[in-house]
C-alpha positions in Angstrom: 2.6 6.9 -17.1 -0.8 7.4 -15.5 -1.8 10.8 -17.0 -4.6 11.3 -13.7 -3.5 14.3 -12.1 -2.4 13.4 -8.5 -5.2 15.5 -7.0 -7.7 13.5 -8.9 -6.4 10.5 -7.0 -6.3 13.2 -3.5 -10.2 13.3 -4.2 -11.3 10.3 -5.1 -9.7 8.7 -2.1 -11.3 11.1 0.4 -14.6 10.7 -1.2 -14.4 7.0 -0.4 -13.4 7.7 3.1 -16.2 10.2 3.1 -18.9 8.0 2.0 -17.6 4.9 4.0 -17.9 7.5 7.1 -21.0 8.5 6.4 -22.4 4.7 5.4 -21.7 3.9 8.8 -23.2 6.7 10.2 -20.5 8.4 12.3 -19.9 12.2 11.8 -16.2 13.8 11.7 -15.7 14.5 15.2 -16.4 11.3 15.8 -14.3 9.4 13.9 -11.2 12.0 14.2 -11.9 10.8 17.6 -11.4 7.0 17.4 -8.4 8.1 14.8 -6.6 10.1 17.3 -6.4 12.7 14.6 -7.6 16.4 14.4 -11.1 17.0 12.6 -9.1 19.1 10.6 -6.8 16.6 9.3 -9.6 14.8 8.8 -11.3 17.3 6.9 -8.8 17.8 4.9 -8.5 13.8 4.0 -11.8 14.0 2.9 -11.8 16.7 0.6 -8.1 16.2 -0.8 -6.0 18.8 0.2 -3.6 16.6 1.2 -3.1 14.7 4.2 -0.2 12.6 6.2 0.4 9.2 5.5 -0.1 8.9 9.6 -3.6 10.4 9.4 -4.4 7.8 6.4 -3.6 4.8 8.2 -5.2 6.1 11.6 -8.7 6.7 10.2 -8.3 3.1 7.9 -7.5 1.7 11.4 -10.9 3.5 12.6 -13.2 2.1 10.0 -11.8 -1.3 10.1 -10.3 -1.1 6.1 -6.1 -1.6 7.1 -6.9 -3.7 3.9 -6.9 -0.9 2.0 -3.2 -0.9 2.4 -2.6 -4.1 1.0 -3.6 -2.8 -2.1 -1.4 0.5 -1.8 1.9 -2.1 -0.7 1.1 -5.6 -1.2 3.6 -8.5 1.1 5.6 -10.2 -1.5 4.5 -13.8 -1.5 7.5 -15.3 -3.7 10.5 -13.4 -4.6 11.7 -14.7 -8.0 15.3 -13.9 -7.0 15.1 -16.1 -3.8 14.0 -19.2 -6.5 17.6 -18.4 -8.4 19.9 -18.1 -6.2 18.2 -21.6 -3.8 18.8 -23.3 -7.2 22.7 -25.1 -6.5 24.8 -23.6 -9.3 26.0 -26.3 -12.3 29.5 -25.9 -13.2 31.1 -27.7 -16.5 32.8 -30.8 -15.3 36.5 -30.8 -17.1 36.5 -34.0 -18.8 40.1 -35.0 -19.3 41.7 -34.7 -22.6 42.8 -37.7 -24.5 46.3 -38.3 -24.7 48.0 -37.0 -28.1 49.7 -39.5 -30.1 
């Protein structure tokens, strides 16, 4: 198990968002803006006090990283499960017993 307290990861996310913000040059009110989110919520992304899962996703959306996501819930490619059961099945052939003398 991943002994990193869960507001460690809170932080270190919104510090990203923070300095990706802030790389681009566009202040909160800004971006809560384009979000469609409150510059509190946004505030509070960026510090990490918690934040929805909606407010997340909208300010991604905003700065143009949804690819973020992908690495949060990645699509399947190949389910190994699919590969068994589009395999046909082999059954034992019943070979016919010599007749007893």
């Amino acid at each position: 198990m991943n002994s990193i307290p869960l507001e460690e990861h809170e932080r270190a996310l919104g510090e990203r968002l923070r300095a990706l913000r802030l790389d681009r040059n566009i202040d909160q009110a800004t971006l809560a803006a384009r979000a469609g989110v409150s510059v509190r919520a946004l505030r509070n992304l960026e510090a990490g006090n918690g934040s929805t899962v909606r407010t997340l996703v909208s300010v991604l959306r905003a700065l143009g990283r949804e690819s973020w996501l992908d690495a949060v819930a990645p699509v399947p490619t190949l389910n190994p499960l699919a590969l068994v059961s589009a395999a046909p099945r082999q059954r034992a052939s019943r070979v016919p017993m010599a007749p007893t003398p």
